[in-house]
C-alpha positions in Angstrom: 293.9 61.4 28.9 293.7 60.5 32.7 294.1 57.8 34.3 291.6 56.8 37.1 291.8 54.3 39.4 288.6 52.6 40.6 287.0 52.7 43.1 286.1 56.2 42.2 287.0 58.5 45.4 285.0 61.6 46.1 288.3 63.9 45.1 288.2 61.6 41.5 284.6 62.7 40.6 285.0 66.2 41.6 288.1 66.7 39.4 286.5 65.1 36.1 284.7 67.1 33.7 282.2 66.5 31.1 284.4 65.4 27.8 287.7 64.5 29.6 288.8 61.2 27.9 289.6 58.9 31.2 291.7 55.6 31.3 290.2 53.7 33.7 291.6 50.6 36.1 290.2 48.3 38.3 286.9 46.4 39.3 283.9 46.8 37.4 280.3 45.1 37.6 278.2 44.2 34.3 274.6 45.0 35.0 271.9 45.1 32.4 267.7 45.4 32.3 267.1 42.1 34.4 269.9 42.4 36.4 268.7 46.4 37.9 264.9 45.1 37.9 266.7 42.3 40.4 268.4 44.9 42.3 265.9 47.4 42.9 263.2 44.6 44.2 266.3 43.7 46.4 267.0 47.5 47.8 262.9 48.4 47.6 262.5 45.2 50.0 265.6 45.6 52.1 267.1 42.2 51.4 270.6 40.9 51.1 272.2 42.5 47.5 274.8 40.0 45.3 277.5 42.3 46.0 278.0 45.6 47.7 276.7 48.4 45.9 279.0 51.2 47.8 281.6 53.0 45.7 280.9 50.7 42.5 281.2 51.6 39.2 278.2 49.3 36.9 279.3 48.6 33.4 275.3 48.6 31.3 276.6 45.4 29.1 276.5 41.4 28.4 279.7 39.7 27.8 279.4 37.5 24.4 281.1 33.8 25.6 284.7 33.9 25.1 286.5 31.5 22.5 288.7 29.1 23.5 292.0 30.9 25.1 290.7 34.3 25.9 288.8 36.0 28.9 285.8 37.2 27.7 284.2 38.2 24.3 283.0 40.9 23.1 281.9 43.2 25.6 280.0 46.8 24.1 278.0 49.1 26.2 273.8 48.9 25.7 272.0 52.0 25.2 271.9 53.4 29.2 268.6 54.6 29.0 266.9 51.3 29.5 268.6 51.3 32.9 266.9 55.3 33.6 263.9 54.0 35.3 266.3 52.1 37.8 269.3 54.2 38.4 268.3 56.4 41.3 267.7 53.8 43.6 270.9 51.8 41.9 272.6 55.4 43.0 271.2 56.0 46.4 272.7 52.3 47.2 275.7 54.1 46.7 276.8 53.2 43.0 279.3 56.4 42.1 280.2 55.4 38.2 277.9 54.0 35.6 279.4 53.2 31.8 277.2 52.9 28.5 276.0 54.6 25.7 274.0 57.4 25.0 272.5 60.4 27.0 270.3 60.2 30.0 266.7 61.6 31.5 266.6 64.4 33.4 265.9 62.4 36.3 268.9 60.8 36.2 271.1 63.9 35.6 269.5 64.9 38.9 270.4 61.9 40.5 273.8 62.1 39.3 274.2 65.2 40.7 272.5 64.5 43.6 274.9 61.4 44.7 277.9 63.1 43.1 278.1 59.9 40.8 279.8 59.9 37.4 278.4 58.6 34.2 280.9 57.7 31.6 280.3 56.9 27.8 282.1 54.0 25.7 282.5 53.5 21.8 279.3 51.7 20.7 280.0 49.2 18.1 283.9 48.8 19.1 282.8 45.6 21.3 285.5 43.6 20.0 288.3 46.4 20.7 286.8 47.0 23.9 287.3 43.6 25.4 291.0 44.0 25.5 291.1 45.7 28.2 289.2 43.1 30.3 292.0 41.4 32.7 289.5 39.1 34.5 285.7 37.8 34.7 284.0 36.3 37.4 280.4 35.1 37.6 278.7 37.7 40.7 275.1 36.8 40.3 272.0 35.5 38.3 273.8 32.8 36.0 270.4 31.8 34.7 270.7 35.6 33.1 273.3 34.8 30.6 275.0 37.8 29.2 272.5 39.9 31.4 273.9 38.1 35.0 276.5 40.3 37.1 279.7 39.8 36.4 283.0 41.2 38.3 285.0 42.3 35.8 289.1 43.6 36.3 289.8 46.0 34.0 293.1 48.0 32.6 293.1 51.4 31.0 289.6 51.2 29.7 289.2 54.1 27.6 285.9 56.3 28.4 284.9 59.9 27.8 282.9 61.8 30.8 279.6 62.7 29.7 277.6 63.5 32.7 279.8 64.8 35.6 279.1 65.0 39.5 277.7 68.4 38.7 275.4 67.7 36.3 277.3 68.7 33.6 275.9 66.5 30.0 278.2 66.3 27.0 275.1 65.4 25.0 273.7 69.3 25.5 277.0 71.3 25.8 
């Protein structure tokens, strides 16, 4: 398993492969439906984004509200699909990671490809595991979203399979 440390560097997405299992650390953002709709009518209309965009890695999920004493609550990927019809613009604003669940469209594997991004896939219905390896959460944008605002999230040794590379490579159809 390798260990990856965020922000993803261009030498970092050339050397992983479709199906390596990845640790990674660092700064995340949580971005779901509303959250791309916001962004794209932000980019499309060449306004002032949240946050910057350049080099980030977006995290397709909505914290559940932490009890008392801990940092966040559960915290699973959504299915990344939903987020096809915005990703290429999301990607062309210079977003090199994405991390859900499921496969993508062609257009986004093209995308992918095309930005030399890197889409990662993590264990659907392990939302309670995965929220261990949340350090820190901070409120980015869009509190009126709820679960579906931004959040800036520091993260340790999250662990993450490859499945679409910066070549275009797809688990889901090797």
């Amino acid at each position: 398993m390798s260990k990856i440390e965020l922000p993803l560097t261009t030498e970092s997405r050339k050397e992983l492969k479709a199906g390596d299992l990845v640790e990674l650390s660092g700064v995340i953002y949580t971005a779901r439906d509303q959250a791309h709709k916001r962004l794209v009518s932000l980019i499309e209309g060449e306004k002032e984004l949240p946050l910057d965009l350049q080099d980030q890695t977006i995290y397709y999920a909505g914290p559940a509200p932490a009890r008392p004493g801990e940092i966040i609550g559960s915290i699973g990927p959504t299915t990344s699909s939903r987020m096809d019809p915005f990703t290429p613009a999301i990607l062309k604003a210079g977003v090199k990671g994405m991390i859900g669940k499921g496969n993508r469209s062609d257009d986004v594997i093209k995308a992918i490809k095309r930005h030399r991004a890197v889409y990662f896939v993590a264990t659907g219905g392990a939302a309670v595991y995965l929220s261990q390896f949340i350090k820190k959460m901070e409120l980015i944008a869009w509190q009126e979203l709820g679960p579906e605002a931004i959040y800036k999230l520091t993260i340790a040794d999250l662990p993450l399979v490859v499945a679409i590379d910066s070549e275009g490579v797809n688990v889901f159809e090797k």
